[in-house]
C-alpha positions in Angstrom: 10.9 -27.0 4.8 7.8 -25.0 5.5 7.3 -21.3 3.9 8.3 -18.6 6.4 6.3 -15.5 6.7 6.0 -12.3 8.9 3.2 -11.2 11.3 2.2 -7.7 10.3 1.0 -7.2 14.0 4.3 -7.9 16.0 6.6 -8.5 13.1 7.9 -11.8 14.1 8.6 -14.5 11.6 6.8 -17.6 11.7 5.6 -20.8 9.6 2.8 -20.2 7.3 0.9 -22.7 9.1 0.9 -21.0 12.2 -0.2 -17.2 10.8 -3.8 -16.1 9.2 -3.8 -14.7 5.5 -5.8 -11.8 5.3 -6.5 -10.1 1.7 -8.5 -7.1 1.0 -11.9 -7.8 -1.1 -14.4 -4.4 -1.8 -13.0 -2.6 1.0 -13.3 -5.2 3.7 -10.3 -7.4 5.1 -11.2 -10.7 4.4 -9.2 -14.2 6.2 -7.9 -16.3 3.5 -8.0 -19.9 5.7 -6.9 -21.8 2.8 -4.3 -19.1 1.1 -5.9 -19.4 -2.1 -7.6 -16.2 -2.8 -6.4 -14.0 -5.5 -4.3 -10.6 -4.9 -1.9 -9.4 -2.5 -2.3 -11.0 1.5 -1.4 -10.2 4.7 0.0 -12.8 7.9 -1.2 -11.9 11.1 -0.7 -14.3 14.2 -4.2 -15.2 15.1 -4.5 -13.8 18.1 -5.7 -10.2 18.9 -2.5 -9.0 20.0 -1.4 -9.2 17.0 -4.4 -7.9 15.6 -4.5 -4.8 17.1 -1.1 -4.1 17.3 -1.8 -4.4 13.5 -4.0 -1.9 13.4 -3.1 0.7 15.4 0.1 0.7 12.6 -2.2 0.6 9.9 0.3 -2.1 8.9 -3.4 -4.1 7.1 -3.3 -0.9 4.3 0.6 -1.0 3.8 0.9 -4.5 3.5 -2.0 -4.9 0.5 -1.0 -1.0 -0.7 -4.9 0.0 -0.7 -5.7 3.5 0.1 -9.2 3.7 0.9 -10.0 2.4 4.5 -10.7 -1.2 5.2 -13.8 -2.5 7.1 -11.9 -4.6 9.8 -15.3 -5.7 11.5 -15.2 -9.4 9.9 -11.3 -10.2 11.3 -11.8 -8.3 15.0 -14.9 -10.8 15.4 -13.1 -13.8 14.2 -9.9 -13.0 16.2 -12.1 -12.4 19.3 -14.4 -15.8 18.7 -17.3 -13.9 18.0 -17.4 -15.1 14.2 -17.5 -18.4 12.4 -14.6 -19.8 10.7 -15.1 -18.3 6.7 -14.2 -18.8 3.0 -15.1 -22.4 2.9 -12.9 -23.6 6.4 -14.3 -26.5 8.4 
């Protein structure tokens, strides 16, 4: 049975397989394709409903409990397939 975790966009459970890990690294969100980086993460569908929907709740800060803003520039250009895949991903 596969891990089951919740967007933080929509809220909606679904497999870990079909969600992105984001973590927060020197005030930037960072996506976590393999799920192996250190620290707290955050699932978000990866699609940019969810994306937004994420952070218009600032759900991105509550999730990985940082209080300074996060630079959301690298994930809104990956979500929107302006970006290249990152952290190692083929």
């Amino acid at each position: 049975m596969e891990p089951v975790r919740t967007c933080v966009g929509c809220r909606a459970r679904a497999s870990r397989s079909d969600l992105l890990r984001v973590v927060a690294q020197d005030g930037a969100l960072i996506i976590d394709e393999r799920a192996v980086l250190p620290g707290r993460g955050a699932w978000v569908h990866p699609e940019p409903e969810c994306l937004d929907k994420a952070l218009r709740r600032r759900a991105f800060a509550r999730a990985l409990r940082v209080t300074a803003p996060l630079d959301t520039q690298t994930i809104e250009k990956r979500l929107n397939g302006y970006g290249n895949k990152v952290n190692g991903s083929k």
